[in-house]
C-alpha atoms as one frame of an Amber mdcrd trajectory, in Angstrom:
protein
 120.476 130.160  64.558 118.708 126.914  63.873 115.689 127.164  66.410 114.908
 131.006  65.040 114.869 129.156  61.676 112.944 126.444  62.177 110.534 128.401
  64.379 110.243 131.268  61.238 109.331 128.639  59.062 107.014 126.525  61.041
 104.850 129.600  61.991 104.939 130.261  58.310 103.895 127.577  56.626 100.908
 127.298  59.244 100.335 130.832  58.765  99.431 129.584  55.086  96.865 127.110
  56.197  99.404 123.947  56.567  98.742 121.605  59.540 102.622 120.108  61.020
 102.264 117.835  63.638 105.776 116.858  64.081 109.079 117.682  62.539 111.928
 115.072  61.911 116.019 116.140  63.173 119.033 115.658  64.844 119.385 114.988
  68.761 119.169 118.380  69.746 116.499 119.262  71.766 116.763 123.303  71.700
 114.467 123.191  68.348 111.662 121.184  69.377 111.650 123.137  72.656 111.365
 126.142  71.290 108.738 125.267  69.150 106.504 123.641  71.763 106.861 126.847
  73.872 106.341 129.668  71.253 104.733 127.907  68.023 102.706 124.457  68.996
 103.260 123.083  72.465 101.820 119.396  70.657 103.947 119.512  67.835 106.440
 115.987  68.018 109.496 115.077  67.740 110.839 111.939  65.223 114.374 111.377
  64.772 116.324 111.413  61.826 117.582 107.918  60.572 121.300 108.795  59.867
 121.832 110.697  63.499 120.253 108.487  65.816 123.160 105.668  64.922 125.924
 108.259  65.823 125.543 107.786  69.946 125.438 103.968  69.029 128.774 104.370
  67.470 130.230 106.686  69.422 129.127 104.480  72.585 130.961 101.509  70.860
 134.092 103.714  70.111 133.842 104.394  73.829 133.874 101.063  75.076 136.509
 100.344  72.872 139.119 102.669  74.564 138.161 100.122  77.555 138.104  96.421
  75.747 140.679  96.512  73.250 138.590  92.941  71.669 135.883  95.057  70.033
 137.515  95.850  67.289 136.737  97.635  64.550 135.286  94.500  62.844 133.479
  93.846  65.874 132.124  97.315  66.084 130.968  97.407  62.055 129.076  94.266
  62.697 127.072  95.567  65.567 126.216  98.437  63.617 125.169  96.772  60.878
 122.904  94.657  62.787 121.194  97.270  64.233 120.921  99.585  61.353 119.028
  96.140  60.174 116.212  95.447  63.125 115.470  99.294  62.908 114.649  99.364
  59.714 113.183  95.973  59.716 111.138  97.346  62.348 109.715 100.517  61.110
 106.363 101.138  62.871 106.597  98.500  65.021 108.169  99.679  68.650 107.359
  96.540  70.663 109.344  94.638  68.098 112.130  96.932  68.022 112.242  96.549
  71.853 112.384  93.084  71.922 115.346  93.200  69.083 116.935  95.529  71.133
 117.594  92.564  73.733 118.316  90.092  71.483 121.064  92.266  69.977 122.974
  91.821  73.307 122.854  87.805  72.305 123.032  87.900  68.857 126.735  88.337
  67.821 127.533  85.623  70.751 124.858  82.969  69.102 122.436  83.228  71.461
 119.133  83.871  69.067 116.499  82.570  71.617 114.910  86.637  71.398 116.058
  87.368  67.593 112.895  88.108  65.230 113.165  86.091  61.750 112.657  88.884
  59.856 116.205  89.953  60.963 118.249  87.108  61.977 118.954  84.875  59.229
 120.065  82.144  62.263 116.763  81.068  63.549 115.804  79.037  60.325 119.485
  77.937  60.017 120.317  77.015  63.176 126.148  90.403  78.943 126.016  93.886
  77.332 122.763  96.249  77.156 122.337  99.905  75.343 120.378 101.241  77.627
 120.526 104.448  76.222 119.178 103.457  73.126 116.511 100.841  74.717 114.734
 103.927  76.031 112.108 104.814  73.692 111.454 102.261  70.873 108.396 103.806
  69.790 110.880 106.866  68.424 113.252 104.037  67.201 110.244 102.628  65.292
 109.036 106.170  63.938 112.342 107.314  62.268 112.084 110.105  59.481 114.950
 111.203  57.171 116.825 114.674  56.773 119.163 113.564  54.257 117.419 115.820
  51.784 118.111 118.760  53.851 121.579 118.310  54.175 121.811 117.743  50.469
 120.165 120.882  50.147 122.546 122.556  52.665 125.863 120.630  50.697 124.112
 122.920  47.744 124.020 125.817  49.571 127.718 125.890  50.618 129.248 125.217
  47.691 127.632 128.577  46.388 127.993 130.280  50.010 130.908 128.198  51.641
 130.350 129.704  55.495 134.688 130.874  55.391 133.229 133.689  53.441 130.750
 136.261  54.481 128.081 137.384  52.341 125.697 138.481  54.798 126.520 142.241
  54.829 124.609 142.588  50.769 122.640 141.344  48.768 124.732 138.513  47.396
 123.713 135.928  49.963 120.168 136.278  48.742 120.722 135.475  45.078 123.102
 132.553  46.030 120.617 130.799  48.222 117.906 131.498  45.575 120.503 129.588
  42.948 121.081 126.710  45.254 117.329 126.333  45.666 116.406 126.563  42.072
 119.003 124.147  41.061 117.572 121.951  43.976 114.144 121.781  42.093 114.910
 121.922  38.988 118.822 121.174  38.144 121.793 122.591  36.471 118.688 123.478
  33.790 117.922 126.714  36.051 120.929 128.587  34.461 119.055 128.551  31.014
 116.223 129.418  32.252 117.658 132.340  34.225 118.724 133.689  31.168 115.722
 133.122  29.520 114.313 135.133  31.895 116.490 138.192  31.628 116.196 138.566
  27.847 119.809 137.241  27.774 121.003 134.214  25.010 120.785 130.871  27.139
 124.047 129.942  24.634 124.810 126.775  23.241 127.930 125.621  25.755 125.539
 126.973  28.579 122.625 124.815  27.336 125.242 121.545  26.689 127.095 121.957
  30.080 123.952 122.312  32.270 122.193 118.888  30.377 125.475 117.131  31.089
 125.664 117.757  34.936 121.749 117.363  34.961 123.004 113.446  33.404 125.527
 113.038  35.810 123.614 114.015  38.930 120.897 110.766  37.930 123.472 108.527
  36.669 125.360 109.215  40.651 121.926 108.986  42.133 121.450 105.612  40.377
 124.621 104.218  41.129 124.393 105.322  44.669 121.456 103.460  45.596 122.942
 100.208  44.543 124.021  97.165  46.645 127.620  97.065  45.824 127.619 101.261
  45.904 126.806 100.349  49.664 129.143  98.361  50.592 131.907 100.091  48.755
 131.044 103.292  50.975 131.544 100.887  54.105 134.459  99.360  52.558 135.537
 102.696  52.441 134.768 103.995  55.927 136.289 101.273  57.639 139.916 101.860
  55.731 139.677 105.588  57.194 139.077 104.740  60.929 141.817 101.978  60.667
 144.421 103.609  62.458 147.808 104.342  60.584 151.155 104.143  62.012 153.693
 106.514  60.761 157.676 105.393  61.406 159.769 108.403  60.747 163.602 107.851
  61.041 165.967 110.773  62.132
């Protein structure tokens, strides 16, 4: 489903005179491919920013199974450092390559190949991912779908996919909701009605500026420093494992 999609909308928004050159996503390589072969065979691929740390972590999760000392401390660390030289790095792929080896020598306090825009160590003071040492110039190029999965979180709360709506023409109007309240907020129900001749109504017109208020006010917060680490706080207390003693 995701390549016919993509591929419909490509071919239509260059139908209307827009030039794409590249498009930004996950790992998968079925899109792009089908793209290249039927749409643009120069069209390129960046990777998102959010999925191309998931094989780092999973990798680490792997190795864990194997070396019980990487814990999960261990593991959050890594990850943090090199969520830090990518974006530290952004447009610069020969730096990101060379960060890439010092992050093997890093978190044992060997910084002879850290960059000081980075490491913190170099004014104060064995392993390789090969997988991920492949192409820096993609590391160094990273786009972001996090609005599109924002937009898709919007979409299933209106159309959750354990229902099907397909068969009328239900599914139309709810994805025409989602993307109106996408664009313009809660503030699209008033207008709706507007629309239709119908009375926006006063509890319609105070409910819809409320959740418009408390989608900017979550947006603000979110973005902060201490929002941040509270959501890694938080992540790290889930994948802690939990034992359960049960007596009988």
């Amino acid at each position: 489903m995701e390549p016919d999609i993509v591929e419909e909308m490509v071919t239509d928004t260059i139908e209307k005179g827009a030039k794409i050159t590249a498009i930004i996503g996950d790992e998968d390589t079925t899109t792009i491919a089908r793209l290249r072969a039927k749409v643009d065979p120069r069209i390129k691929k960046l990777s998102d920013c959010n999925h191309i740390k998931k094989p780092f972590s999973s990798s680490l999760y792997d190795l864990r199974k194997k070396h019980s000392c990487l814990s999960q401390k261990v593991i959050n660390y890594l990850i943090k450092c090199f969520n830090y030289l990518i974006t530290k790095g952004k447009g610069k792929p020969e730096e990101i390559k060379q960060n890439l080896d010092a992050l093997s020598k890093h978190p044992f306090g060997d910084h002879s190949d850290c960059n000081i825009s980075w490491c913190r160590f170099i004014e104060e003071s064995g392993l390789k991912y090969r997988e991920i040492q492949k192409n820096p110039e993609n590391l160094a190029n990273l786009g972001s779908t996090q609005s599109n999965e924002s937009f898709n979180k919007s979409v299933a709360s209106k159309a959750p996919k354990n229902r099907f709506y397909g068969g009328s023409g239900s599914l139309g109007y709810r994805i025409a909701a989602a993307l109106a309240q996408k664009n313009k907020g809660h503030q699209y129900t008033v207008d709706v009605n507007v629309s239709t001749g119908l009375s926006p109504g006063i509890y319609t017109q105070k409910l819809a500026a409320l959740r418009d208020l408390q989608a900017r006010k979550r947006r603000a917060v979110a973005t902060t420093k201490a929002a941040k680490l509270r959501r890694i706080t938080l992540k790290s207390s889930r994948l802690i494992p939990v034992i359960i003693f049960s007596s009988y």
